[in-house]
C-alpha positions as CSV (number, residue, x, y, z in Angstrom):
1,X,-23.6,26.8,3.8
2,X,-21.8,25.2,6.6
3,X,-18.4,24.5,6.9
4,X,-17.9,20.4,7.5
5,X,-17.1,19.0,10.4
6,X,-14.5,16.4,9.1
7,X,-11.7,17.4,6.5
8,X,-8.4,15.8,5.5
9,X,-6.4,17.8,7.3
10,X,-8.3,16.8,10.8
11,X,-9.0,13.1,10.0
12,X,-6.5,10.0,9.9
13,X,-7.8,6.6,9.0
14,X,-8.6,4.9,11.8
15,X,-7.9,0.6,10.0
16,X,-5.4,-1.2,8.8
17,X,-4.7,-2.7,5.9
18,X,-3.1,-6.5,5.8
19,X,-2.3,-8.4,2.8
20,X,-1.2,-12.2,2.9
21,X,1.4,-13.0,0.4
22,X,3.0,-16.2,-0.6
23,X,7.0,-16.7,-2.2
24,X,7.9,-19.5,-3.4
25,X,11.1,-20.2,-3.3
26,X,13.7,-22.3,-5.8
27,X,14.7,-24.8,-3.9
28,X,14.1,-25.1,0.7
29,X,14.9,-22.8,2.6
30,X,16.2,-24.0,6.4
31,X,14.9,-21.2,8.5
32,X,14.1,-17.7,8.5
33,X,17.2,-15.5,9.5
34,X,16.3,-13.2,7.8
35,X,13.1,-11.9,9.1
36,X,14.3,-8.8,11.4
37,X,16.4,-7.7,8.6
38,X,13.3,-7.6,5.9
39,X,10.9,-6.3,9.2
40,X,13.5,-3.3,9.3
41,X,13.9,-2.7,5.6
42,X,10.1,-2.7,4.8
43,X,9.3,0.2,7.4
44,X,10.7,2.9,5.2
45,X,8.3,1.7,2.6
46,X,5.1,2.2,4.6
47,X,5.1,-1.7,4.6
48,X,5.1,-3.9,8.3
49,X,5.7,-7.7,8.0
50,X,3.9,-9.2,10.9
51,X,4.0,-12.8,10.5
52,X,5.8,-15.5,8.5
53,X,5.7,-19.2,8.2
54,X,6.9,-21.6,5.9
55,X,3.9,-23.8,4.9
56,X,5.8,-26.0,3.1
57,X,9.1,-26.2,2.1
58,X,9.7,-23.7,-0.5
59,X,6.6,-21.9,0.0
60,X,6.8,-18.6,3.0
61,X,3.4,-16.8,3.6
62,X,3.7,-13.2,5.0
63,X,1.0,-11.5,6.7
64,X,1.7,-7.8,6.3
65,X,0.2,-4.4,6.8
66,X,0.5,-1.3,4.6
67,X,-0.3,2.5,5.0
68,X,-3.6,3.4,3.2
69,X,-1.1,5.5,0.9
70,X,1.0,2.6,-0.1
71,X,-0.6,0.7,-3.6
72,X,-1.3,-3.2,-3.3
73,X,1.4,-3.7,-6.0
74,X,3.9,-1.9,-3.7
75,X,3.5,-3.9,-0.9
76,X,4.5,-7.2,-3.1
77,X,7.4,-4.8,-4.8
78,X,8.7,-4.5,-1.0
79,X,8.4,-7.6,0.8
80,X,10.0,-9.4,-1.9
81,X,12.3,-7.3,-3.7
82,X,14.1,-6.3,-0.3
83,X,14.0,-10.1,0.7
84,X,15.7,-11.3,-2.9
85,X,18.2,-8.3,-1.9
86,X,18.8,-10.3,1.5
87,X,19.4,-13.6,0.2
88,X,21.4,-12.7,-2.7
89,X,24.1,-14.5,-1.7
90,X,23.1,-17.5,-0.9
91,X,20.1,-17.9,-3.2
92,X,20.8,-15.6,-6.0
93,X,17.3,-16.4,-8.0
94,X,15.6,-16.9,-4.8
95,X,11.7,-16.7,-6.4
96,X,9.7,-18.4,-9.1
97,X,6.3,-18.4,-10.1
98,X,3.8,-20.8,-8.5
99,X,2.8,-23.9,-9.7
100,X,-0.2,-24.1,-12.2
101,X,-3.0,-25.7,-10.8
């Protein structure tokens, strides 16, 4: 038998993975000051925000791309628990859960 060509050790995935994500927020929020800050933070979870826009007030959509290693459910856990870590301050319950439709 043959050895194969392609293993994991001499193969890397050759996509990306984006996920969009929408917070909505208690209350408006002016502007987004803190978008570096949550671009930096997210980087040592395997996580890279690439876009953000409020499409309402009180409503932000990400656009964001993960490592293939990182679970979908992580990608929410970073994006918003480093943000709500951000804004403590000034919005201490900064989420809730959007509307029904």
């Amino acid at each position: 038998m043959t050895a194969p060509i392609y293993t994991v050790a001499n193969c890397k995935a050759a996509y990306q993975l984006n996920w969009a994500s929408s917070l909505f927020w208690h209350g408006s929020v002016a502007d987004a000051a803190w978008l570096p800050e949550l671009q930096a933070a997210t980087e040592a979870d395997g996580v890279r925000v690439l876009e953000h826009r409020f499409a309402k007030p009180g409503v932000s959509q990400l656009l964001v791309s993960s490592r293939p290693d990182v679970a979908p459910q992580r990608v929410v856990w970073s994006v918003k628990g480093r943000l709500q870590h951000l804004v403590r301050r000034e919005h201490p319950k900064a989420f809730h859960h959007p509307p029904s439709p």
